[in-house]
C-alpha positions as CSV (number, residue, x, y, z in Angstrom):
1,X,112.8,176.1,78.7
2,X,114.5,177.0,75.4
3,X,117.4,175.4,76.0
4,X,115.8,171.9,77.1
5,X,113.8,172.1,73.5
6,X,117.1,172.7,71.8
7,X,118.8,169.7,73.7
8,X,115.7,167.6,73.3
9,X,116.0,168.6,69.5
10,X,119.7,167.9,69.5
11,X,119.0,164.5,71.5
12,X,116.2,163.2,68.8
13,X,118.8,163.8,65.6
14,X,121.2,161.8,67.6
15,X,119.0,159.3,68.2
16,X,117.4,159.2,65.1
17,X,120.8,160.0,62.7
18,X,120.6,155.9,61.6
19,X,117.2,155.4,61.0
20,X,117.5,158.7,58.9
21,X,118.8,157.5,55.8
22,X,119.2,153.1,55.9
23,X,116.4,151.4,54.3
24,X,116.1,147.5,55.6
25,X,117.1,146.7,58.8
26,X,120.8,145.3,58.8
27,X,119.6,141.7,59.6
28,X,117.5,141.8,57.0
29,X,119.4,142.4,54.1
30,X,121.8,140.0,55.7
31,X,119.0,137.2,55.2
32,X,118.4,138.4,51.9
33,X,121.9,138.2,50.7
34,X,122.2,134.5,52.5
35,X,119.1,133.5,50.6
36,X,120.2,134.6,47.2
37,X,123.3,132.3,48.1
38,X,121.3,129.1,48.2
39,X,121.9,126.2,45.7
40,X,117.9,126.0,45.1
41,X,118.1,129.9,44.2
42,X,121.3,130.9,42.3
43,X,124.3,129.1,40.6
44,X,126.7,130.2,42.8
45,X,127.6,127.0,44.7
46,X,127.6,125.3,41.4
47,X,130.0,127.5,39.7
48,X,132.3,127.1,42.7
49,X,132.2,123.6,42.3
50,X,132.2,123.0,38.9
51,X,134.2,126.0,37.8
52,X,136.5,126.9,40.1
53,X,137.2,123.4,41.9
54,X,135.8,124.3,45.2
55,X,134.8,121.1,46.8
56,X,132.1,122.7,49.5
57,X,130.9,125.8,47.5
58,X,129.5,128.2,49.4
59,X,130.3,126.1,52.8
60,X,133.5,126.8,52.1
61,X,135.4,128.4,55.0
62,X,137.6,131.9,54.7
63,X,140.0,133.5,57.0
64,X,140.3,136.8,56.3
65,X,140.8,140.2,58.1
66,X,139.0,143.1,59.3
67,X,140.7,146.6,59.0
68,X,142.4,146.1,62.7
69,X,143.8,142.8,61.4
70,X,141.5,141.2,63.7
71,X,140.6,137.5,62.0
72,X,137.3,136.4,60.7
73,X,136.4,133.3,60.1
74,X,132.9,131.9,58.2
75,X,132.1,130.5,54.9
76,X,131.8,132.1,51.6
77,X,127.8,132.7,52.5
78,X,128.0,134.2,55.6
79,X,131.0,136.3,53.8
80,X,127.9,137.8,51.5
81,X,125.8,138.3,54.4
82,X,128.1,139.8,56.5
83,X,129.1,142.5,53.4
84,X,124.8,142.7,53.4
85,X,124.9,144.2,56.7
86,X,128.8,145.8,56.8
87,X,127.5,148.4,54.1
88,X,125.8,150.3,56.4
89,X,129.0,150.4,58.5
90,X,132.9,150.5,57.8
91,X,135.9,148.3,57.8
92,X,135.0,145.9,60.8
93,X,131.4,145.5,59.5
94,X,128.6,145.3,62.1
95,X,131.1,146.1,64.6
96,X,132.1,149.1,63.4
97,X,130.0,152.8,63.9
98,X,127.3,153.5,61.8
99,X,128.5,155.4,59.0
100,X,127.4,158.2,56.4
101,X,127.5,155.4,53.7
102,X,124.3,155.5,53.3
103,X,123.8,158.8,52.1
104,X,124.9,157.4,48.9
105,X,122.1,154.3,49.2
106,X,119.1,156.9,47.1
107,X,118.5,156.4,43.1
108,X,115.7,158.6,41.4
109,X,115.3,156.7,38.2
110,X,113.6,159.7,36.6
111,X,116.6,161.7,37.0
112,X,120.3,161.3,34.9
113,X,122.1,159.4,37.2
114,X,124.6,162.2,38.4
115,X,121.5,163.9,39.7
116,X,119.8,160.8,40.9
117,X,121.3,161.0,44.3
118,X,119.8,162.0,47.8
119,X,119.1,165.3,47.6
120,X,117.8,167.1,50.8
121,X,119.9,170.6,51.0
122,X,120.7,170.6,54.6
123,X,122.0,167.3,55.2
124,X,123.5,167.1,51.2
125,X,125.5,170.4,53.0
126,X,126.7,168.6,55.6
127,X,128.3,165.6,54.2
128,X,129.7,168.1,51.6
129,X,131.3,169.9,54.0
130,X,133.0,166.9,55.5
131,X,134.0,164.9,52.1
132,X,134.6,167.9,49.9
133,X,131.8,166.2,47.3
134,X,128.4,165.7,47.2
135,X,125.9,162.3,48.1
136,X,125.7,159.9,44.4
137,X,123.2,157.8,43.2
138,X,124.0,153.9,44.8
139,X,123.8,152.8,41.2
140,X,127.1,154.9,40.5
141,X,128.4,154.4,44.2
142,X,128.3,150.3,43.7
143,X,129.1,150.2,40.0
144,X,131.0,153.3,38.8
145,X,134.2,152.6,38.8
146,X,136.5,154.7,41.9
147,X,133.1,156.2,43.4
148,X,134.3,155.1,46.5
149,X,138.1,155.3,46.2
150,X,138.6,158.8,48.0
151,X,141.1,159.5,50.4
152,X,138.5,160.6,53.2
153,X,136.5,157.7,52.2
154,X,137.5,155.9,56.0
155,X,135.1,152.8,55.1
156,X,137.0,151.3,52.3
157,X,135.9,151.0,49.0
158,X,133.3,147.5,48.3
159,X,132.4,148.3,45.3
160,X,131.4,145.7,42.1
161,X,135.1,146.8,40.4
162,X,136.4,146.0,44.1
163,X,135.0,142.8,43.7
164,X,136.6,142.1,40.5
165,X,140.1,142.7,41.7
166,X,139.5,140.7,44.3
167,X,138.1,137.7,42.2
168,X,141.2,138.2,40.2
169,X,143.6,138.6,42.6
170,X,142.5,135.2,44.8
171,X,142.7,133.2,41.1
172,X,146.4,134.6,40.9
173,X,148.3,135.0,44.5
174,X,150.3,132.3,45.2
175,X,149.6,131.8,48.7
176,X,147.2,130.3,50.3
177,X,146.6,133.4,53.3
178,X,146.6,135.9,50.0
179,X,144.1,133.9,48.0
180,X,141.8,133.1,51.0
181,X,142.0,136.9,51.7
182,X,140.5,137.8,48.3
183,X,138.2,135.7,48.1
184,X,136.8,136.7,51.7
185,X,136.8,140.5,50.0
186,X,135.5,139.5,46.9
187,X,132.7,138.1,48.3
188,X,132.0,141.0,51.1
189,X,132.2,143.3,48.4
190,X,129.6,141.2,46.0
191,X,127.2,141.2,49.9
192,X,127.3,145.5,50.1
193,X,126.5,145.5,46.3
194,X,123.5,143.6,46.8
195,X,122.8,145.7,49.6
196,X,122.7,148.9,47.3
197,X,120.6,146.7,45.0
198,X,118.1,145.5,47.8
199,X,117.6,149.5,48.7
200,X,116.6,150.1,45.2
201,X,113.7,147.9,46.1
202,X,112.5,149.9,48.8
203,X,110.8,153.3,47.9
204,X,112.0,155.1,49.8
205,X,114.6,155.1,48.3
206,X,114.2,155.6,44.5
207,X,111.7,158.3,45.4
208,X,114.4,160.6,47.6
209,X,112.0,160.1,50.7
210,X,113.7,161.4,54.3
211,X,112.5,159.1,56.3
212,X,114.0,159.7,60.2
213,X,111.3,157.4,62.3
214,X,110.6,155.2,63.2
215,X,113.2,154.9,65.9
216,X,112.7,151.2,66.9
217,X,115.4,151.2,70.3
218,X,114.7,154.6,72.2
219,X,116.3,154.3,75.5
220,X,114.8,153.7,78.5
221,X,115.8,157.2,79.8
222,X,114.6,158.8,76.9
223,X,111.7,161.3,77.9
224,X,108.6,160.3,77.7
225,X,106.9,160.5,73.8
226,X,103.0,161.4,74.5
227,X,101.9,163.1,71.4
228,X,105.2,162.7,69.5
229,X,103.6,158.8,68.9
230,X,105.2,159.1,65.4
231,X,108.4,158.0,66.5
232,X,107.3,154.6,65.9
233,X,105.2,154.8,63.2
234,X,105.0,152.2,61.3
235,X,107.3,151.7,57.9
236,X,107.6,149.0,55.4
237,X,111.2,148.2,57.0
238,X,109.9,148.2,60.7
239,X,107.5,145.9,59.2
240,X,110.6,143.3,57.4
241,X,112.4,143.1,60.7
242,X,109.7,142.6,63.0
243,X,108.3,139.5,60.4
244,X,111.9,138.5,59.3
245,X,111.2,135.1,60.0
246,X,108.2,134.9,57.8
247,X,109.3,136.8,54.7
248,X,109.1,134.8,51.5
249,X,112.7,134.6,49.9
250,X,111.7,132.4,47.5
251,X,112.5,134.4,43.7
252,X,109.6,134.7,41.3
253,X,111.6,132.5,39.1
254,X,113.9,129.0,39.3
255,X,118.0,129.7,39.0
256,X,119.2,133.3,39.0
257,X,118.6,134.8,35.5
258,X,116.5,137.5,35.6
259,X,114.7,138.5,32.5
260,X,117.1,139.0,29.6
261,X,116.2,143.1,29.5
262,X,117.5,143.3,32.6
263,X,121.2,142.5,31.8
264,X,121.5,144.6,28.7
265,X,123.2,147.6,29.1
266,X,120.6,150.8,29.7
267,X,119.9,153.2,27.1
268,X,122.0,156.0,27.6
269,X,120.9,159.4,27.0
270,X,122.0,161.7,29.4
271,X,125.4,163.9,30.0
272,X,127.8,162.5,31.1
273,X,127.9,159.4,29.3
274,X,127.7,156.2,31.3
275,X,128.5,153.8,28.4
276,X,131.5,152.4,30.2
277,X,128.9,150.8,32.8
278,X,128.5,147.1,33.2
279,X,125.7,145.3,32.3
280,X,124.7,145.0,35.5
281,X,123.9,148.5,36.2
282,X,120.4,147.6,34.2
283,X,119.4,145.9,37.2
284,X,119.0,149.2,39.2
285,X,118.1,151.5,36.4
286,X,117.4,150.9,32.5
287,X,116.3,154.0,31.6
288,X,112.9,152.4,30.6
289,X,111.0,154.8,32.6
290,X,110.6,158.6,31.5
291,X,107.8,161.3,32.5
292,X,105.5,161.7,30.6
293,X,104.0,158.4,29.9
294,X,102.4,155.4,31.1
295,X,104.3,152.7,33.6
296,X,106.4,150.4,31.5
297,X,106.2,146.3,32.0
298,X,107.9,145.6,34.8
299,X,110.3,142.8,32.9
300,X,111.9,145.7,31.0
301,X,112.6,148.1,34.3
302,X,115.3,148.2,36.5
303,X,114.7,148.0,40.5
304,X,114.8,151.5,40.9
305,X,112.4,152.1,38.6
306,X,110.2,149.5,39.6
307,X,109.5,150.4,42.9
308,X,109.5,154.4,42.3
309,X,106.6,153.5,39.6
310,X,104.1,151.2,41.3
311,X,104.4,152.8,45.1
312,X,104.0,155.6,47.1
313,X,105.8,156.4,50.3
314,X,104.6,158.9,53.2
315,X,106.3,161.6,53.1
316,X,106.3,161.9,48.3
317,X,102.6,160.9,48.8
318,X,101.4,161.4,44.8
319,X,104.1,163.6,43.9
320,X,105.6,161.9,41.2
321,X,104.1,161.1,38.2
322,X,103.1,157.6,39.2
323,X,101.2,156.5,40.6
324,X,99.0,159.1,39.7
325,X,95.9,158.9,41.9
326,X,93.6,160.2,39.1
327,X,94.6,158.6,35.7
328,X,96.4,155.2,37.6
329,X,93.4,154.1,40.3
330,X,90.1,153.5,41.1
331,X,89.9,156.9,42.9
332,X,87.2,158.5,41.0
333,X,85.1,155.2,40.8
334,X,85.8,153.9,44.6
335,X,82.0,153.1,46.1
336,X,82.5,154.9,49.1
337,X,79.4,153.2,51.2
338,X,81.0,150.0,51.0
339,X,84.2,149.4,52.3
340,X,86.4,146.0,52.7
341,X,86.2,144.6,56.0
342,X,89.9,143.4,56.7
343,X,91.3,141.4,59.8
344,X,94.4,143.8,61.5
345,X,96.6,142.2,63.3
346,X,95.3,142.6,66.4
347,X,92.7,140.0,65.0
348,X,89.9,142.3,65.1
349,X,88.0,143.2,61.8
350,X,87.5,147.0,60.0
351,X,86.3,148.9,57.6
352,X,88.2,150.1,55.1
353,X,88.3,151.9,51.7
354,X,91.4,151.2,49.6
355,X,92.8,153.2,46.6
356,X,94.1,149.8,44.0
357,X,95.4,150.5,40.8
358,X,93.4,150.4,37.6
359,X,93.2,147.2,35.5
360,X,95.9,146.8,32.8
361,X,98.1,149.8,35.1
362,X,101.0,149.2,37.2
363,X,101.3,145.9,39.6
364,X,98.5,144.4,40.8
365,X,97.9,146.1,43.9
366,X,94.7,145.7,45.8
367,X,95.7,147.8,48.7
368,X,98.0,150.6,47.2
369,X,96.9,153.3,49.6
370,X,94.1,153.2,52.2
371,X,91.5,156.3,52.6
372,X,91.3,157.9,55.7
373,X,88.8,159.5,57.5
């Protein structure tokens, strides 16, 4: 009996070791990144055209190469795409394994940035053991230059400085198979950056959440779950891939200039100095939100910060210092005999009682939490 728990053990972490640490589901952040490509949401077709002399913008077609020299052919947006969903993976993308990549996919924002990794000891121990170094923040893993330049490193490096060579390098080859080449890096590289960028939004990941299940394709030999229901409990990312067809894309705002605050380099107080960052990195992380004090406008914070401010997750449940059930929501003032009646999907209607925030604090969340019995 003890040895058909361990192997069932063994079995579940096997089954479970992808879903452990990636946020949205691959196909999702592959429709994100093909949506931020759009001429009705970002510039980048225009500057292609415009600046660069590319007739078709993002139609354009690349040949390039996976790591097997195996060709791949598709235009500059399915280029980003396919680097949305290849950063989970390695050199051939989708078709690659699974990889321990996303170890390095967690930011705390109320940490310095070389602490602001994933930090759970056992697994941390693990990866350590195999790449001689330690899990880092995805800020530092996308932006910091040579992060991702180490020799065991067997995924190749896609970070933003990656990009740049490439960019540079497909302005100034001279042939035509070299250029086409760069540009089909340049661009995967700018896809798994946006990745890292997309995590930050999910909080999970900005609040170093461990989050194994749900396991969305158990087997059909796998053993029968009875109690152990939580396998498939239901996430914020279950939730994007089953609905992917109905998310809203559209960006709060026309073009793709965020507010101003967001570009300017962070305020840098912490050991060791991250000065030499590019602006960019205030996208992730500004450093506009320290404990103690209240939650800053959300125009002045980076992504990270945004979503570890204003949400909770299951497992870090009121444990950071927003949002604080007490001072932040309408827990103390919540009239307990009359609940919201809401419509599930199922289509039939229940009571509930919701924890929202308070008025001038945070978003404006109506349904933060929900009480339980």
């Amino acid at each position: 009996m003890r040895k058909k728990l361990i192997f069932f053990l063994v079995l579940l972490i096997g089954v479970a070791a992808y879903n452990l640490l990636c946020a949205y589901d691959g196909v999702v952040h592959m429709k994100i990144d093909e949506y931020a490509a759009k001429p009705e949401v970002s510039q980048l077709d225009s500057v292609l055209k415009n600046q660069l002399g590319i007739e078709l913008g993002i139609e354009t077609k690349l040949e390039g190469n996976d790591a097997e020299g195996k060709e791949i052919n598709q235009k500059i947006w399915e280029w980003l795409a396919y680097g949305g969903e290849a950063e989970d993976y390695g050199f051939k993308g989708r078709n690659d394994y699974p990889s321990t990549r996303a170890f390095n996919h967690f930011h705390d924002p109320l940490k310095d940035w070389n602490e602001a990794g994933f930090d759970k000891f056992g697994f941390n121990q693990l990866y350590h053991d195999h790449y001689g170094r330690s899990p880092v923040s995805s800020l530092l893993w996308g932006l910091d230059p040579d992060r991702q330049n180490f020799a065991q490193n067997s995924t190749g490096d896609w970070s933003w400085g990656k990009a740049r060579e490439y960019y540079y390098n497909a302005l100034t080859k001279k042939s035509d198979e070299e250029r086409n080449q760069n540009f089909a890096d340049c661009f995967r590289s700018l896809g798994q950056v946006l990745h890292l960028l997309q995590d930050a939004s999910v909080p999970l990941h900005t609040r170093n959440d461990l989050h194994i299940f749900p396991i969305d394709k158990l087997p059909d030999w796998f053993p029968d779950l009875g109690r152990l229901k939580v396998l498939r409990r239901w996430t914020f990312e279950t939730y994007t891939k089953k609905n992917i067809k109905h998310l809203d894309y559209t960006p709060d705002q026309p073009g793709d200039r965020p507010d101003p605050h967001l570009l300017e380099v962070p305020v840098l107080i912490q050991d060791p100095d991250y000065s030499n960052m590019v602006p960019v990195s205030g996208l992730f992380d500004r450093n506009a939100y320290n404990d103690p004090g209240p939650i800053p406008p959300s125009n002045i914070l980076g992504m990270a910060e945004y979503s570890n401010a204003n949400f909770l997750t299951l497992d870090t449940m009121w444990d950071y210092p927003h949002p604080n059930i007490d001072n932040d929501t309408n827990y103390l003032s919540i009239d307990w005999l009359h609940p919201e009646t809401v419509v599930a999907e199922n289509g039939k209607q229940y009571n509930r009682l919701y924890i929202k925030f308070k008025e001038g604090v945070g978003e404006d969340i109506a349904h933060l939490a929900a009480v339980d019995y």
